[in-house]
C-alpha positions in Angstrom: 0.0 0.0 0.0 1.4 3.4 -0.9 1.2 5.6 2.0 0.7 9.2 2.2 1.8 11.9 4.4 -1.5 14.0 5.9 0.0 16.8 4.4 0.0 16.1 0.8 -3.9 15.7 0.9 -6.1 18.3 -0.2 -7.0 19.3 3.5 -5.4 19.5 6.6 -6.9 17.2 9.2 -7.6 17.8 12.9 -7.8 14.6 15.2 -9.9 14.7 18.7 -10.9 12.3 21.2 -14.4 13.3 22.5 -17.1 11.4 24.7 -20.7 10.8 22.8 -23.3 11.2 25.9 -26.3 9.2 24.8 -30.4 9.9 26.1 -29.9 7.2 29.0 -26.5 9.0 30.7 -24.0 6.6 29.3 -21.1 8.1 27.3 -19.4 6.5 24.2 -15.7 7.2 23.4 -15.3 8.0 20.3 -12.3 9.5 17.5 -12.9 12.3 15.3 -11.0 13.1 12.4 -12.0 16.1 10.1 -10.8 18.2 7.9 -10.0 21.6 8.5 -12.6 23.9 6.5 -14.5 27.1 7.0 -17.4 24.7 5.3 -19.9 22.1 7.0 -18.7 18.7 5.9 -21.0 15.1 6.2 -19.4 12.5 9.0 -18.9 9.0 8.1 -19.2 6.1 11.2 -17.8 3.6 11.7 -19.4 1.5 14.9 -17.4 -1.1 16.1 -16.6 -2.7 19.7 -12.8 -3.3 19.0 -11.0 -0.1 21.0 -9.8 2.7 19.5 -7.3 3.6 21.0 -5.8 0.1 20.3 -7.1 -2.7 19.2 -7.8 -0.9 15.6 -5.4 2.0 15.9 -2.9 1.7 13.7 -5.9 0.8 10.7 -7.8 3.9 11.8 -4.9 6.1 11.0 -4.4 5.0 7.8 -8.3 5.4 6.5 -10.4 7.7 8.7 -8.0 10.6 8.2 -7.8 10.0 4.3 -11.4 10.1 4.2 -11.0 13.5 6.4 -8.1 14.7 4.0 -10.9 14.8 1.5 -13.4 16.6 3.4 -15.3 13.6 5.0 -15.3 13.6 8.4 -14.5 9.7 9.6 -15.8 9.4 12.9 -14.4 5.9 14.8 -16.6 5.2 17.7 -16.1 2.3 20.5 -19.5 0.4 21.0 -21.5 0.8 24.5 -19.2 -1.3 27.1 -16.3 -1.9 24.9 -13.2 0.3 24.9 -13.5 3.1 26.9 -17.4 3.2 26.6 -19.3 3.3 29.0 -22.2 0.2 29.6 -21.8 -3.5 29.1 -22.2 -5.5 25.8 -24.5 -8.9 26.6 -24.4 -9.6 22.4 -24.6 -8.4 18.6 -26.4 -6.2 17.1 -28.8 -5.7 19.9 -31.4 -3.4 19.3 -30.1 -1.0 22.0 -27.3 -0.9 19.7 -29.0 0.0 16.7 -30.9 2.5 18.8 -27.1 3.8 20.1 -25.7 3.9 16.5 -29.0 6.2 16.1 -28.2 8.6 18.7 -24.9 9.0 17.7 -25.6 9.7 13.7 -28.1 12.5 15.1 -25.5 13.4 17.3 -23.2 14.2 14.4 -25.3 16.0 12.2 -26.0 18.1 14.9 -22.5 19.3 15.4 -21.7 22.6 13.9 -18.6 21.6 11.6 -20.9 19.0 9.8 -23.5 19.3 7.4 -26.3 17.3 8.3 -25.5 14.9 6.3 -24.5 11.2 7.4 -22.8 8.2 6.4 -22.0 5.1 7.7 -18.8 2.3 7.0 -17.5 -0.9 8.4 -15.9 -4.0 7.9 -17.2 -6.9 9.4 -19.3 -6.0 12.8 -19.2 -2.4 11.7 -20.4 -3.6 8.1 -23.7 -5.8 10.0 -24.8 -2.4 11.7 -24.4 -0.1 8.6 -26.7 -2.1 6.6 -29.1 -2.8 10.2 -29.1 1.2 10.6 -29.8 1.7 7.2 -33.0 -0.7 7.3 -34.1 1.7 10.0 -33.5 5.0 7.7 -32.4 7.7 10.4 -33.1 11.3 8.6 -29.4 12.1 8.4 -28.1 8.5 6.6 -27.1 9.3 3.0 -24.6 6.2 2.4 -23.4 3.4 3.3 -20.7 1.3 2.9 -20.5 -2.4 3.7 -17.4 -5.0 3.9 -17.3 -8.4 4.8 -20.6 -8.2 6.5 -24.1 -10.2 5.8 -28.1 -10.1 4.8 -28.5 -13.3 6.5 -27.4 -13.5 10.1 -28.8 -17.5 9.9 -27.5 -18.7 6.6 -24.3 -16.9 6.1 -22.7 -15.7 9.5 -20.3 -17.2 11.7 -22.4 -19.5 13.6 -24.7 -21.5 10.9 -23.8 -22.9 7.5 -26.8 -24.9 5.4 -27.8 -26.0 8.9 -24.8 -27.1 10.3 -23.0 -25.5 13.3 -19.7 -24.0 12.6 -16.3 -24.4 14.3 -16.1 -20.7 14.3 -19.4 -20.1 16.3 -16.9 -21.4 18.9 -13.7 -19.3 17.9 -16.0 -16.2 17.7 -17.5 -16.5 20.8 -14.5 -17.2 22.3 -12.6 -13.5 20.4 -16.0 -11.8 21.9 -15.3 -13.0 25.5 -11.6 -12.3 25.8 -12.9 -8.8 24.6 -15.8 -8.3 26.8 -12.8 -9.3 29.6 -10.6 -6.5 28.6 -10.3 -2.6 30.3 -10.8 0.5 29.9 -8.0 2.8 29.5 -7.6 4.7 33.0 -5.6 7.4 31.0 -8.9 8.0 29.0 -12.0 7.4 31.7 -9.7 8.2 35.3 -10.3 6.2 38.4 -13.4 4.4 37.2 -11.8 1.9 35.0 -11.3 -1.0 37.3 -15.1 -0.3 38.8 -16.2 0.1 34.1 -13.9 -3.3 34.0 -15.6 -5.3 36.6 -18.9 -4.4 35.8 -18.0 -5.8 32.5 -16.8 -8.9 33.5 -19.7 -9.5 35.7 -22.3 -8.8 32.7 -21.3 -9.5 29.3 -22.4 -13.4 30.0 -21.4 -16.6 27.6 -22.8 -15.9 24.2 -22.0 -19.0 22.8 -24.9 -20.3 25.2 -27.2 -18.1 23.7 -26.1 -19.1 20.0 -26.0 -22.5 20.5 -29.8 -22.3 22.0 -31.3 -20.9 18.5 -29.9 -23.8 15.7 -32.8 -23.0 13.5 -33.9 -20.0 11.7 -36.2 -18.1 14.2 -37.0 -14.5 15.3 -33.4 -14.1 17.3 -31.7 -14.2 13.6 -34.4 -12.3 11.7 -33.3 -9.6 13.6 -30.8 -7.4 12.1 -31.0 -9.6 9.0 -32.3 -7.1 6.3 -33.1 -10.0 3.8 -36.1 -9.9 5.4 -37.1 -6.5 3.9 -34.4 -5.5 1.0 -37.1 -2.5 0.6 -36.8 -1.1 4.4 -33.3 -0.4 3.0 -33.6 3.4 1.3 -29.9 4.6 1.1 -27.4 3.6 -1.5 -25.0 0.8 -0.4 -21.9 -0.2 -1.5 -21.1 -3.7 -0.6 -17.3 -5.4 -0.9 -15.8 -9.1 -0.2 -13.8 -11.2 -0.6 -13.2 -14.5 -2.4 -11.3 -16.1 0.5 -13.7 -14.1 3.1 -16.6 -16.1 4.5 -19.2 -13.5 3.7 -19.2 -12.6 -0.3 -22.6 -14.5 -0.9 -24.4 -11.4 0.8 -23.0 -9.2 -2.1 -24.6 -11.4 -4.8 -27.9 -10.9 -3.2 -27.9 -7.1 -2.5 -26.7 -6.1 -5.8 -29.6 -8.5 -7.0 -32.4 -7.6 -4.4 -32.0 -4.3 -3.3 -33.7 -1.5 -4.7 -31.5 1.7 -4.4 -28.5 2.4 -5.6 -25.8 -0.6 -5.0 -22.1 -1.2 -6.1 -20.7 -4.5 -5.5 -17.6 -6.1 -4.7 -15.6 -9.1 -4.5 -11.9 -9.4 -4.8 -9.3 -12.4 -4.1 -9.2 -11.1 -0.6 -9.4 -12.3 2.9 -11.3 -10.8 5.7 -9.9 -7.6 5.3 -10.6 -3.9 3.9 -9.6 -3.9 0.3 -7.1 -1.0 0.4 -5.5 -4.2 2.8 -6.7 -6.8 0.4 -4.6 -10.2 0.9 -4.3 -12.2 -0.5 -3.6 -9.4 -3.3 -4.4 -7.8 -5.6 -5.2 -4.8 -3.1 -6.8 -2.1 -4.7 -7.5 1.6 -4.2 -10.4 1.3 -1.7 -10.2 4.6 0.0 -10.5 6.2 -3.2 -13.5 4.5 -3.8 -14.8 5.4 -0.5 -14.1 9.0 -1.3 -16.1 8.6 -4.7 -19.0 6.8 -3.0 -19.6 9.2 -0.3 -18.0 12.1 -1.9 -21.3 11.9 -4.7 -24.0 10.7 -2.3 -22.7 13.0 0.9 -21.9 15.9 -0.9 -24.1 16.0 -4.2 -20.8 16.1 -6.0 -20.9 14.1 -9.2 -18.4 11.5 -9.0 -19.1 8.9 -11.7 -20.3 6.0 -9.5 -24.0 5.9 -11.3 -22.4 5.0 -14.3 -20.4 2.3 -13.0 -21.0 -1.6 -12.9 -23.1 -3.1 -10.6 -20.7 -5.7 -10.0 -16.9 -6.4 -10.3 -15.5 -9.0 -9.7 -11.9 -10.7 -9.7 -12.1 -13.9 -11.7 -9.3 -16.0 -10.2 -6.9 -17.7 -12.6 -5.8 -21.6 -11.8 -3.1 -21.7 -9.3 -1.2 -24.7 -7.2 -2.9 -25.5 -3.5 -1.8 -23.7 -0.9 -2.5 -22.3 3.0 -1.4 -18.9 1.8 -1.4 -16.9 -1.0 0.7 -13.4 -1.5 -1.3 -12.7 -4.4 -3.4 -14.4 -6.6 -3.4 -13.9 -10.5 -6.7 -13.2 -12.4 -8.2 -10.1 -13.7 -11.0 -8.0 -13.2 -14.4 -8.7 -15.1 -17.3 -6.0 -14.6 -20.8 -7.2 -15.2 -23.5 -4.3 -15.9 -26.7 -6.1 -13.7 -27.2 -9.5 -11.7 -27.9 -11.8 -12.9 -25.8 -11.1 -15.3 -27.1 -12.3 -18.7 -23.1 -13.2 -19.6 -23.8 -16.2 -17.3 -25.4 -19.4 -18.4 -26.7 -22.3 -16.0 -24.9 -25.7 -17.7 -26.2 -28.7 -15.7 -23.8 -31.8 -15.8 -25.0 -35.4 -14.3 -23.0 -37.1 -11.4 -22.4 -40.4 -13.3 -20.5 -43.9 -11.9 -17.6 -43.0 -13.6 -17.4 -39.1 -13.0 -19.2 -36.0 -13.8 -20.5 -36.5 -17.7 -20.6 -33.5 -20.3 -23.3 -31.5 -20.8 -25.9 -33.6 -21.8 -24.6 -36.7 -21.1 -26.9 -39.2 -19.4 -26.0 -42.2 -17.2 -27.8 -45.5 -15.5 -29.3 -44.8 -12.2 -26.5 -46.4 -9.6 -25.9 -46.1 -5.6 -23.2 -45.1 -4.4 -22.2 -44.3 -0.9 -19.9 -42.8 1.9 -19.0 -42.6 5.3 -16.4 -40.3 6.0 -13.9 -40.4 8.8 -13.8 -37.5 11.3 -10.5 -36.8 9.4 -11.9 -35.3 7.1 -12.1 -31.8 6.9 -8.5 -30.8 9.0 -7.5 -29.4 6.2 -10.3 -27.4 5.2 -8.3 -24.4 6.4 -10.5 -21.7 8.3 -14.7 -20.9 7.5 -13.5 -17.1 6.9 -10.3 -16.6 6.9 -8.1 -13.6 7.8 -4.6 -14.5 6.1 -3.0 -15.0 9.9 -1.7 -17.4 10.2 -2.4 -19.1 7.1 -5.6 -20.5 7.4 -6.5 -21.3 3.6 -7.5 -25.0 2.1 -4.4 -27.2 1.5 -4.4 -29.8 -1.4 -7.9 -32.0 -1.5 -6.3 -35.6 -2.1 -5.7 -35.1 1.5 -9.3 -35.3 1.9 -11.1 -36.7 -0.9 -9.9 -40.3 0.4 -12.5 -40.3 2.5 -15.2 -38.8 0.2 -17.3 -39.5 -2.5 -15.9 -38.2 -6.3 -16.7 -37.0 -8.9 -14.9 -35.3 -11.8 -14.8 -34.2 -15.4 -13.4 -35.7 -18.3 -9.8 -33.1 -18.6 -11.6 -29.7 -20.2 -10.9 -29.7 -24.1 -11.4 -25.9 -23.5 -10.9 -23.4 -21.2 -13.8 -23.1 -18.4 -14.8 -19.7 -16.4 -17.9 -19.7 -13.5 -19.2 -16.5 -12.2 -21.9 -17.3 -9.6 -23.1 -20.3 -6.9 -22.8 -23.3 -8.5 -25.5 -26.2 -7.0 -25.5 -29.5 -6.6 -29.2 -31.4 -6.8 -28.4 -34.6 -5.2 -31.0 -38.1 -4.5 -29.6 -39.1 -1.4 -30.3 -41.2 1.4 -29.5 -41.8 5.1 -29.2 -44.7 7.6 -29.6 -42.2 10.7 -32.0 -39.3 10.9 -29.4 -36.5 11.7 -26.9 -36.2 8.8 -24.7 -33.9 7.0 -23.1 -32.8 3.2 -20.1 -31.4 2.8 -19.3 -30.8 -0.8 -16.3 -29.1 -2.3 -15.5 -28.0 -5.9 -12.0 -28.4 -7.4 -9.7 -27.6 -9.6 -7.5 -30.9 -10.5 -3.7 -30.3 -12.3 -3.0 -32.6 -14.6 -0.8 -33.7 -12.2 -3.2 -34.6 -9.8 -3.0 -31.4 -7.2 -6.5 -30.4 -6.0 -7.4 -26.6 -5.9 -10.6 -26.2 -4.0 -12.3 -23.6 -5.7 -15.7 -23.4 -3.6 -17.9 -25.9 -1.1 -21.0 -25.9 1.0 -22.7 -27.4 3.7 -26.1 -28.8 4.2 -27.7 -30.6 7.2 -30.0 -32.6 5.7 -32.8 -32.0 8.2 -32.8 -28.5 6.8 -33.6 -30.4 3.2 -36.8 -28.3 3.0 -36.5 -25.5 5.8 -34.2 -23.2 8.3 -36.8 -22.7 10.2 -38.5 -26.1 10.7 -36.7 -28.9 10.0 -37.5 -32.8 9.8 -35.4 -35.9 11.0 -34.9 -38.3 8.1 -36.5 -41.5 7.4 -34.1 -43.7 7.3 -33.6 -45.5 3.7 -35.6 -42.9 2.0 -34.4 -41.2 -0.9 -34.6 -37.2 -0.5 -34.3 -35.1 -3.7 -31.9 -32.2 -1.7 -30.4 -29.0 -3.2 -27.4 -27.4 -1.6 -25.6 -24.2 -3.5 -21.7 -23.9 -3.1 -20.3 -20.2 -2.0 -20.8 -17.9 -4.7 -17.1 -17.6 -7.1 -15.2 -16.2 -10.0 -12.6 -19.3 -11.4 -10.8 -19.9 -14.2 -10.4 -24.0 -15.4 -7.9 -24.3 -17.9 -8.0 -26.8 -20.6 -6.6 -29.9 -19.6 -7.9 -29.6 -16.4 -10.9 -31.6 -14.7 -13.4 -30.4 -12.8 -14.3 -32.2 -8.9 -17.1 -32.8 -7.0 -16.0 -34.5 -3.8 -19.2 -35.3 -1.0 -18.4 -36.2 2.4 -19.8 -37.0 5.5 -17.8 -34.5 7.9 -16.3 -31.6 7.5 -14.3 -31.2 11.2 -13.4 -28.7 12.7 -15.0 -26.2 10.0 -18.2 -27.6 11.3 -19.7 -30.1 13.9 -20.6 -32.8 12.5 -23.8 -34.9 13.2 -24.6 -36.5 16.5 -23.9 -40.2 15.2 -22.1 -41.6 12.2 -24.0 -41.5 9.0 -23.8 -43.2 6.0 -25.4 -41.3 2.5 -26.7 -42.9 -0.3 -26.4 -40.8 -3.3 -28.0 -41.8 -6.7 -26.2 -40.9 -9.8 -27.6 -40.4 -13.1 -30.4 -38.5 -11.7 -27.9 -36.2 -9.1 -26.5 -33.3 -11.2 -23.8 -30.4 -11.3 -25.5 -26.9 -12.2 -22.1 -24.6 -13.4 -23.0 -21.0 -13.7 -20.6 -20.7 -16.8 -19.5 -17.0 -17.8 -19.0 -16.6 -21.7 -15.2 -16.5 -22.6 -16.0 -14.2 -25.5 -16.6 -11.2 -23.4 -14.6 -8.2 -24.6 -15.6 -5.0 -22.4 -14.1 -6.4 -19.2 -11.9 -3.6 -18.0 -8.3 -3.8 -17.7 -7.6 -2.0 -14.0 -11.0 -0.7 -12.8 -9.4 0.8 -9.6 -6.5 2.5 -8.7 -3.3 1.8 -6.4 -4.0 1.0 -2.6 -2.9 4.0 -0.8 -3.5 5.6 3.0 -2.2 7.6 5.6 0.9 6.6 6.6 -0.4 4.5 9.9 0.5 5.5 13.6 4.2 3.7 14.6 4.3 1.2 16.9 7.3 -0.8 18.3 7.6 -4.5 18.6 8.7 -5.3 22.3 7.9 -9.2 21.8 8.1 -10.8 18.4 4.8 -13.1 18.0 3.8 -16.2 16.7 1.5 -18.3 14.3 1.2 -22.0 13.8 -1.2 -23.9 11.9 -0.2 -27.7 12.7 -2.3 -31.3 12.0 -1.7 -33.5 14.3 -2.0 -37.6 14.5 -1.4 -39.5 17.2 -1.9 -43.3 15.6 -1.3 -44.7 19.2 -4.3 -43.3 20.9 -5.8 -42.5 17.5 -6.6 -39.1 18.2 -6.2 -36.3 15.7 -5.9 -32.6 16.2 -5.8 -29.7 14.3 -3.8 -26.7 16.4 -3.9 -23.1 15.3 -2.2 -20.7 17.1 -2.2 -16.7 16.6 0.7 -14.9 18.9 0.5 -11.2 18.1 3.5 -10.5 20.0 3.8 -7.1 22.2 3.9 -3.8 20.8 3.5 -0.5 22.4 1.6 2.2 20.6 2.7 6.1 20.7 0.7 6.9 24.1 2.8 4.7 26.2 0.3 1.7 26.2 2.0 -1.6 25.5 -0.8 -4.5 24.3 0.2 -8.5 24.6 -2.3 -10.7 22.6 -1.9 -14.6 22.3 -4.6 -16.9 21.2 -4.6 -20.4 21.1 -7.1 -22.5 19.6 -7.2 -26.8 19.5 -9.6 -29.3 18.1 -9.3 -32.9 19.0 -11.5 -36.3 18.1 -11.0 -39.5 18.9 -10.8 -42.1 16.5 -14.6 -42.0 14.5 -16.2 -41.4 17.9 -18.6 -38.5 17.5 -19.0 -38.1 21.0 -15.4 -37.3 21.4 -15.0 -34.0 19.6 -13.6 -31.2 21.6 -13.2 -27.2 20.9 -11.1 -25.0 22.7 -9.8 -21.6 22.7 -7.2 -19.6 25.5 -6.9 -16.3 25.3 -4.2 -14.1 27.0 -4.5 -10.1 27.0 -2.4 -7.7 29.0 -2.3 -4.2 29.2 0.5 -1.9 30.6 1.4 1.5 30.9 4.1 2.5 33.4 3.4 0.9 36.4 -0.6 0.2 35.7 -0.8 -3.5 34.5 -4.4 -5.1 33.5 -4.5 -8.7 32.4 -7.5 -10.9 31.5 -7.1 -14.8 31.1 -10.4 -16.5 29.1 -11.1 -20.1 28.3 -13.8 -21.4 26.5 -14.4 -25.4 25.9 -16.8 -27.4 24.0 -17.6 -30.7 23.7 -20.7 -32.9 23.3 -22.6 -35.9 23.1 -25.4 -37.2 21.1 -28.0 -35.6 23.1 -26.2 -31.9 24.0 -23.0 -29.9 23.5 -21.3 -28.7 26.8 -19.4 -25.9 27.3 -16.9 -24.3 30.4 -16.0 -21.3 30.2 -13.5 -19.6 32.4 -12.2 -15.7 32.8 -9.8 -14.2 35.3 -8.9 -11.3 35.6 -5.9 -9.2 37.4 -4.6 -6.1 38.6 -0.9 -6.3 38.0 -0.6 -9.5 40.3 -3.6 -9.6 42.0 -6.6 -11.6 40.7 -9.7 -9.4 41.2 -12.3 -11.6 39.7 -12.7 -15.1 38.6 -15.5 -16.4 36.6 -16.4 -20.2 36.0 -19.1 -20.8 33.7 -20.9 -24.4 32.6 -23.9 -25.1 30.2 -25.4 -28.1 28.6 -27.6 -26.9 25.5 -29.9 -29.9 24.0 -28.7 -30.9 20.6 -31.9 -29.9 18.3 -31.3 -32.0 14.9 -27.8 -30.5 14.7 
């Protein structure tokens, strides 16, 4: 990324930290940059529970005062009880949230440097509550800007995938209660952080409990997920992903769905802000946040109604790997969705393979029951590039699936879309799962996996009421991969692989299940882009650039492993990720230590032996004021219930002054 010096933008920018004081008495910490102009400029949020003044300090330096440079005010504001707010945050997306996030865009307009005119922007959290606010259509909201965030806080979030609980629901809840754990600065709120921090720590609760209770579709994930009402939303919305994040579906559907003014965006990237992207390309991102809000904010016209709806980075072939520094491919621009460039082609699963396009084949069973093994080198469900956390070469796993595959192509291939599998299969239990992944096979024989999904079969028909199986009985069962954009290159075949786990992405089912899938009558549907397209535009966006970030020193190098383990004489596998950030002090004096350590285990095929668990470790210092907080999380289960322990302590330089010990047992509901 090139960086810039504040200087050489076209304003000079002012920083300040101010408190936010909301209806009920609380007060929100919050960053302002703006620039510095006789003229009223529009504010842009960004409302996220991460802490300003460090956790996502050195990332708001290098884009909130760029925007401000360009005469959008960026305005970086710590959620009620995180940072150095004020309160105590018991989950996402709350609607005293949403009501807060209110409050604070009125607050804004209200202040006499800005316009009246609102935006807001976020990655991730901060991406969920832009589009929430917006579907709620406070008078000042002109824009908004959404990255690696979601419609559908059931079917694509962290916690649910086609049904099936994710290993991340785990890791997540485990991130959010090492941060609910973690002070306030004392140098920003005075003698009342320990008596903020304890409060904290005595409120937040376990909020894997609480996920874990709602497996199915219901009201608690209909809220704050604005596919139930595209029109509620009236603002235009730009929407970006990632290939490699776990959230680019949503941007299919809201360039297709919504109703205003919409922009999407998908690169090769990770979880991360384009301008960031990795793995790369990274493109100029901030400039396109200044275009967006520039024309919408400031009725300045900026070119971005004459843009594509959609672009897209269509991914050339490339070699497995855990990590990519960039990946090659080029841009392709599509002017609506669907894009009528894009053709269903539907291929049969067949004995021998998957046939050509047309091709028909006798009706045979074949099955598969997979080995808990399966699936530990999926690599992460969303994956943020640290430590390497992508898919590793698929003959690791497809010797314990069911495949499928092309003849090798006699021409090049290229899919732009979701492709879907319709599958007759049947089970011998009445819990059981699908895990199907798409790759891209060398001629040599290296597996790329290009896409996958997940269904539990009990949600054959429904989210939000599904049915055990009949045992034996055939099921005719749809399940859609992850949206893509890949290149196949002739001579290359094309995979289907179906398994019956997919650990530790996901939990499996409660008992071993062996499926029955009928080819001849189960079929590949490839949403195939025409190669004859001319008008795809060579480079769309300009370099990444910022503001050259805040400096911070390294005081302990960190760490990050990624390691599959097998121990053959107690038969017990386990994948073992760990993410050391090191130590690193930040210009105010304030050095932050963050280690995270995160271990899945089985035993053998025993689906009562699986086990999650995540250690956290944060500590604050600043002369001689030291915080720490310690968190634990565990899960494991049964077929009847998962069970989790969950453990915080918390200490004053040596001195522990609270220790929590939590236990639950949440009844397994055909999951």
């Amino acid at each position: 990324m090139r960086t810039l010096d504040p200087h050489d933008l076209p304003h000079r920018v002012r920083c300040d930290d101010v408190r936010i004081p909301l209806k009920d008495g609380t007060t929100l910490a919050a960053r302002v940059w703006r620039p510095e102009t006789d003229r009223a400029v529009p504010a842009v949020l960004e409302l996220i529970p991460y802490r300003l003044r460090d956790g996502t300090a050195v990332r708001d330096s290098v884009h909130h005062p760029y925007l401000a440079g360009h005469g959008i005010a960026g305005v970086r504001v710590d959620l009620r009880g995180s940072g150095d707010s004020e309160g105590v945050l018991t989950d996402e997306y709350l609607p005293g949230e949403l009501d807060d996030a209110e409050e604070i865009l009125a607050w804004l307009a209200a202040r006499p440097w800005c316009s009246g005119r609102t935006g807001m922007m976020g990655i991730s959290w901060g991406g969920f509550n832009a589009l929430q606010v917006a579907a709620r259509r406070p008078e000042s909201l002109g824009a908004v800007a959404t990255v690696c965030s979601t419609d559908d806080r059931y079917s694509d979030d962290v916690h649910y995938m086609g049904g099936c609980l994710l290993g991340d629901n785990l890791s997540w809840a485990s991130v959010m209660l090492a941060c609910n754990a973690t002070p306030p600065d004392p140098e920003a709120v005075g003698d009342r952080w320990e008596e903020m921090w304890l409060e904290r720590l005595h409120g937040s609760g376990l909020w894997v409990e609480q996920w874990l209770r709602h497996p199915h579709r219901d009201d608690y994930w209909r809220h704050g997920s604005v596919c139930e009402d595209y029109d509620a939303i009236a603002c235009p919305v730009l929407a970006a992903s990632g290939w490699a994040d776990g959230y680019s579906n949503a941007v299919f559907r809201l360039v297709e769905r919504l109703r205003v003014p919409r922009r999407g965006l998908i690169g090769p990237w990770s979880h991360t802000y384009p301008h960031l992207g990795r793995p790369g390309p990274a493109i100029g991102f901030l400039q396109e946040l200044v275009r967006w809000f520039g024309h919408w904010l400031t009725d300045t016209d900026t070119g971005v109604e004459e843009d594509p709806v959609l672009y897209t980075w269509m991914q050339d072939s490339v070699p497995p790997s855990t990590s990519y520094e960039d990946r090659p491919g080029r841009w392709v621009a599509e002017p609506s969705w669907p894009s009528p460039r894009v053709s269903l082609q539907r291929r049969a699963l067949l004995e021998r393979g998957i046939g050509d396009p047309g091709e028909t084949g006798d009706e045979v069973d074949v099955s598969v029951l997979s080995p808990l093994t399966v699936g530990q080198f999926a690599g992460k469900w969303c994956s943020y590039n640290a430590p390497p956390d992508l898919p590793y070469d698929q003959r690791e796993e497809d010797g314990g699936s069911l495949v499928f595959e092309t003849r090798p192509l006699s021409e090049p291939v290229e899919i732009l879309g979701a492709p879907e599998l319709e599958l007759e299969v049947a089970a011998d239990a009445p819990v059981a799962m699908v895990a199907a992944r798409l790759s891209d096979v060398a001629p040599d024989g290296a597996a790329t996996r290009v896409t996958y999904g997940l269904r539990n079969l009990t949600h054959r028909d429904s989210h939000a009421e599904p049915e055990p199986l009949e045992p034996g009985r055939r099921y005719r069962v749809r399940l859609a991969l992850n949206g893509v954009a890949q290149h196949f290159p002739a001579g290359h075949r094309i995979r289907v692989s179906l398994s019956t786990s997919y650990w530790p992405l996901a939990w499996p089912a409660p008992r071993p299940a062996r499926l029955t899938v009928t080819t001849g009558t189960s079929a590949l549907t490839l949403p195939v882009r025409d190669l004859a397209v001319a008008d795809d535009p060579a480079e769309p966006f300009g370099p990444a650039e910022g503001v050259t970030p805040i400096p911070v020193a390294p005081e302990r190098p960190g760490e990050q492993r990624w390691e599959v383990r097998r121990d053959l004489v107690g038969d017990v596998s386990e994948l073992l990720v760990v993410k050391d950030l090191g130590r690193v002090r930040y210009p105010d004096g304030l050095s932050v230590d963050h280690r995270v350590e995160e271990r899945y285990s089985a035993h053998g095929d025993d689906h009562t032996s699986l086990r999650g668990e995540v250690r956290t470790t944060m500590t604050y210092r600043r002369g001689d004021h030291e915080a720490r907080a310690v968190t634990r999380t565990v899960q494991t289960c049964d077929a009847e219930a998962f069970h989790l322990h969950a453990t915080v302590d918390a200490y004053r330089g040596e001195e522990r002054i609270a220790s929590l010990d939590q236990s639950a047992s949440v009844p397994r509901d055909l999951v």
